[in-house]
C-alpha positions as CSV (number, residue, x, y, z in Angstrom):
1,X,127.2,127.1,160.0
2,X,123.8,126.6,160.9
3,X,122.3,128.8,157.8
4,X,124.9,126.6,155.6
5,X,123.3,123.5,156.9
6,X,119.5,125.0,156.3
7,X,121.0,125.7,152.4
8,X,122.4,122.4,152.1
9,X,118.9,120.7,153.7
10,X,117.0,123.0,151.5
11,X,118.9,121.8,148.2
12,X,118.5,118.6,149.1
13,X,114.9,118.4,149.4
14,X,114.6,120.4,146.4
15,X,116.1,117.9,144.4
16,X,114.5,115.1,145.6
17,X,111.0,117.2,144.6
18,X,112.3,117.7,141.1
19,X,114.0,114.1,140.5
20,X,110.1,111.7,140.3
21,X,108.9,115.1,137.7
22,X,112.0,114.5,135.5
23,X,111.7,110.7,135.4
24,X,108.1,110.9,134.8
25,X,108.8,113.3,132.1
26,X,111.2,111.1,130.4
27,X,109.0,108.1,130.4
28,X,106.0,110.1,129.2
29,X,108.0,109.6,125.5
30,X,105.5,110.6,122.3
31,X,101.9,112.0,123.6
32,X,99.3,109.4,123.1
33,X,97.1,111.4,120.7
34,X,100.4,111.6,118.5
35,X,101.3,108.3,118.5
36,X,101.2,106.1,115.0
37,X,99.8,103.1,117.0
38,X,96.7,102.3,118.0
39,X,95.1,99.8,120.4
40,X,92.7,97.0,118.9
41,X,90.4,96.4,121.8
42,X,87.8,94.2,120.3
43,X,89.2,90.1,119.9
44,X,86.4,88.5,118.1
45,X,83.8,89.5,114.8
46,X,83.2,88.2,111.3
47,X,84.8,88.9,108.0
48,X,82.8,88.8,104.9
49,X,85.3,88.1,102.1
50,X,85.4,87.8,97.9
51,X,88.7,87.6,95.5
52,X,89.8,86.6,92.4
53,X,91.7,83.2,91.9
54,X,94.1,82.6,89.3
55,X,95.8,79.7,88.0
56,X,97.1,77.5,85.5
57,X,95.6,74.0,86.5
58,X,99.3,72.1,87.3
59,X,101.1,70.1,84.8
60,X,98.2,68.5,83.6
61,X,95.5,71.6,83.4
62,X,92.9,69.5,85.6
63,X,93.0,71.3,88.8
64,X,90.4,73.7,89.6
65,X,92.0,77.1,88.9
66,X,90.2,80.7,87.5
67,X,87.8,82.5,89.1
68,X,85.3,84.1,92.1
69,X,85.8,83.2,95.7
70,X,83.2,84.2,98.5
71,X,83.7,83.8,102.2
72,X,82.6,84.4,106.1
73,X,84.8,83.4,108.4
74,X,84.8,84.1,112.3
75,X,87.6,85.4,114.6
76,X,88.9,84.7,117.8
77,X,91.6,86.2,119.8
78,X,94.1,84.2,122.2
79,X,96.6,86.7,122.5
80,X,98.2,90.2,121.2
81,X,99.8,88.2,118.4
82,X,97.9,85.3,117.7
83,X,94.5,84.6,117.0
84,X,92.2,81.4,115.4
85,X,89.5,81.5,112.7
86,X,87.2,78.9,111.5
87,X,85.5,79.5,108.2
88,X,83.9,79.0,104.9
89,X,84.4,79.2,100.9
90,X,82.9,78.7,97.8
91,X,85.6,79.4,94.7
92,X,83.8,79.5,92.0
93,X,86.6,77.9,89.6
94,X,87.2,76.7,86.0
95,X,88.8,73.6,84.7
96,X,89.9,71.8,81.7
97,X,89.0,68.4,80.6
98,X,91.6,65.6,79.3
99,X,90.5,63.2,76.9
100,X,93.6,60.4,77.5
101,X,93.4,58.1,74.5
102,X,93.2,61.6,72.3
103,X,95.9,62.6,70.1
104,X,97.9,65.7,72.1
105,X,96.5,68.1,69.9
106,X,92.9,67.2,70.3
107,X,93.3,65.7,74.0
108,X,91.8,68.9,75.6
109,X,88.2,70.6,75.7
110,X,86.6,73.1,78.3
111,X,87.0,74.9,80.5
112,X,83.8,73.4,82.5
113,X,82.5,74.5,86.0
114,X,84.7,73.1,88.8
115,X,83.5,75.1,91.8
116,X,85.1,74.2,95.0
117,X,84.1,74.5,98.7
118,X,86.3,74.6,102.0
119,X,85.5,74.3,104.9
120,X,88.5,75.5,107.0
121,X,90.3,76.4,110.1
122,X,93.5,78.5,111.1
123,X,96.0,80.6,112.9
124,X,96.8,84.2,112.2
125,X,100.0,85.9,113.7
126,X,99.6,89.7,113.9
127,X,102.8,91.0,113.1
128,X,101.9,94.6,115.7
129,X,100.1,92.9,118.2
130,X,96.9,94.4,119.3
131,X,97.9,97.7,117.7
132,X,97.8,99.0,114.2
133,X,100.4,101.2,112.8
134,X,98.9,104.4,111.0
135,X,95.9,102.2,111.3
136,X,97.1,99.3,110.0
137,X,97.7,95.9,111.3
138,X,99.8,93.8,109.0
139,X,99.1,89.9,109.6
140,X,100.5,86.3,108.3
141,X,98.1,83.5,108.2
142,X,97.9,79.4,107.7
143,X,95.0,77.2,106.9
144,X,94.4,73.6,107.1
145,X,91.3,72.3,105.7
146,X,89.6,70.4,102.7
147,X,88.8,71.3,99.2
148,X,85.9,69.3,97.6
149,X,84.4,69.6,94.1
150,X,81.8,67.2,92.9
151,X,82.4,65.0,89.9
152,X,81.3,66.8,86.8
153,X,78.9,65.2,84.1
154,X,81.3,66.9,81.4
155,X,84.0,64.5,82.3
156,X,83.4,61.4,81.3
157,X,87.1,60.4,81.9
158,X,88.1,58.4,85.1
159,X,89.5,61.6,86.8
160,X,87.5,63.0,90.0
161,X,89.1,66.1,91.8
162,X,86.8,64.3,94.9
163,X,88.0,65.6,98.3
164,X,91.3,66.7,98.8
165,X,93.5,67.9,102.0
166,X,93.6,71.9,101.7
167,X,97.3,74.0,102.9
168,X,97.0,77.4,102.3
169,X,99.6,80.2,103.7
170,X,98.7,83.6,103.3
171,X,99.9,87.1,104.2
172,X,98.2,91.0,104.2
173,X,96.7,93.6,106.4
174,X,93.4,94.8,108.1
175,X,93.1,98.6,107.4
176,X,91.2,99.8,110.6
177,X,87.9,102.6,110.6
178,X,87.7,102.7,114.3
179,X,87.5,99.7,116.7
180,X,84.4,98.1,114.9
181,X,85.3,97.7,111.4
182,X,87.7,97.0,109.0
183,X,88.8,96.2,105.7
184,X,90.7,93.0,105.0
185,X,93.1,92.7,101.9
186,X,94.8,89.6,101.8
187,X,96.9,87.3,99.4
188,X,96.6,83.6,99.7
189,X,98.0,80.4,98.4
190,X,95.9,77.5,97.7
191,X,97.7,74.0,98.1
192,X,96.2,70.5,97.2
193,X,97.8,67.3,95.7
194,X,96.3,66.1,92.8
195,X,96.1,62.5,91.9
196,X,95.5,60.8,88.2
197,X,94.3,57.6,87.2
198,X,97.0,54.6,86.8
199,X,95.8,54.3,82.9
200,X,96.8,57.4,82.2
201,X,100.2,55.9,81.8
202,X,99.3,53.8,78.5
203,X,100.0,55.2,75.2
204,X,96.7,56.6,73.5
205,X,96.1,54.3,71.0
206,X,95.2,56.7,68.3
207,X,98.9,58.7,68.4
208,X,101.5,55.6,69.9
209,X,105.0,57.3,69.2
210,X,107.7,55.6,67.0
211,X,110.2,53.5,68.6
212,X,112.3,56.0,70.5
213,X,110.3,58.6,69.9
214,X,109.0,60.5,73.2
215,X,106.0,59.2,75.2
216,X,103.0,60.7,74.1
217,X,100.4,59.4,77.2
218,X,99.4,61.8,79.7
219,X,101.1,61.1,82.4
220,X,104.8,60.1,81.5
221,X,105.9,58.5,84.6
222,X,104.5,56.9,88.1
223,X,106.4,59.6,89.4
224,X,104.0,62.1,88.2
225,X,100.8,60.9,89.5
226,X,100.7,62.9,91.9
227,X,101.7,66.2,92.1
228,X,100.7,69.3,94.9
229,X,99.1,72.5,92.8
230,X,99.5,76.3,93.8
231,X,96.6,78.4,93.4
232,X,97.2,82.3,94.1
233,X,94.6,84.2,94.8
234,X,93.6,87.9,95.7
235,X,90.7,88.7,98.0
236,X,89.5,91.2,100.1
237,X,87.1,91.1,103.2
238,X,85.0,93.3,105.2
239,X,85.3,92.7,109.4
240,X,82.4,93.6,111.7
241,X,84.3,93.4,115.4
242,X,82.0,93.1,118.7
């Protein structure tokens, strides 16, 4: 009996050794080195940025809407998943000009220069935290902000883009060399409202439709005064870290 008991004691401890070494081993899961994710330690840098913007001008052509756009904006961590930015652009844009008491076929001219600048600020929601996968970090991003273009001399018409309240959601990745630097390709969507003058209601005289005949001003109802553009654009951006 007592050599039974000394087995039994000795079994005991033995498995009480080996138990902490299992459980460690099962929550040592993928080694480190093998793993597809990778911390991003660094919270705060700059992004130099430049794209291409592309749009159609809105209903009436007007808006500022084709193409360069340079940027710098700077970063700043809160937590894993979100960070702020406050930055800078210049779009370098084309518009059309609207001649209102023009017949439709002869009411347009351009494009002219319509470059834009916005000042800005954000929130960007890192979709892996602070890890990229394979070394990259997918994002989604909003800016709020202002868009401002200066009256152009080649419009002599009553329209002003002036200054105008900037929305923009936006959605891409950083593809990370190391903990430093990065490359930032991003898609974004420019959103402003555009406003038109009251006149542009009125017939033009040289083309006033026929009784019954459809409306040839402009703008064909006080309804559509006013009306929010989308701008897409496609940029990508070089980030310094520190």
């Amino acid at each position: 009996m007592k050599h039974l008991r000394l087995l039994v004691l000795l079994a005991l401890a033995l498995g009480l050794a080996a138990s902490p070494s299992r459980r460690l081993a099962a929550q040592v899961g993928v080694r480190p080195t093998r793993s597809p994710y990778r911390d991003i330690l660094p919270g705060t840098g700059w992004t130099f940025m430049a794209g291409q913007v592309g749009g159609d001008g809105g209903p009436t052509q007007l808006s500022p809407n084709s193409g360069m756009s340079y940027g710098l904006r700077f970063d700043a961590r809160f937590s894993g998943l979100l960070q702020g930015f406050v930055g800078l652009e210049y779009l370098g844009l084309e518009r059309m000009v609207l001649a209102p008491d023009d017949s439709v076929v002869n009411r347009y001219s351009g494009p002219i220069d319509a470059p834009v600048w916005i000042p800005a600020i954000g929130l960007q929601l890192n979709l892996t935290g602070p890890k990229s996968w394979h070394h990259i970090a997918p994002f989604a991003a909003f800016t709020f902000g202002a868009a401002i273009n200066s009256k152009s001399a080649e419009d002599t018409t009553a329209f002003d883009f002036g200054t105008k309240l900037l929305v923009a959601p936006s959605g891409g990745a950083r593809i990370m060399f190391g903990q430093r630097v990065h490359i930032r390709v991003e898609g974004i969507w420019y959103m402003w409202k555009m406003k038109y003058p009251e006149t542009w209601l009125t017939e033009p005289e040289s083309e006033v439709p026929a009784s019954g005949d459809p409306s040839n001003a402009p703008i064909k109802s006080i309804d559509d005064l006013e009306d929010w553009v989308f701008t897409p654009s496609l940029r990508l951006g070089l980030g310094i870290a520190f």
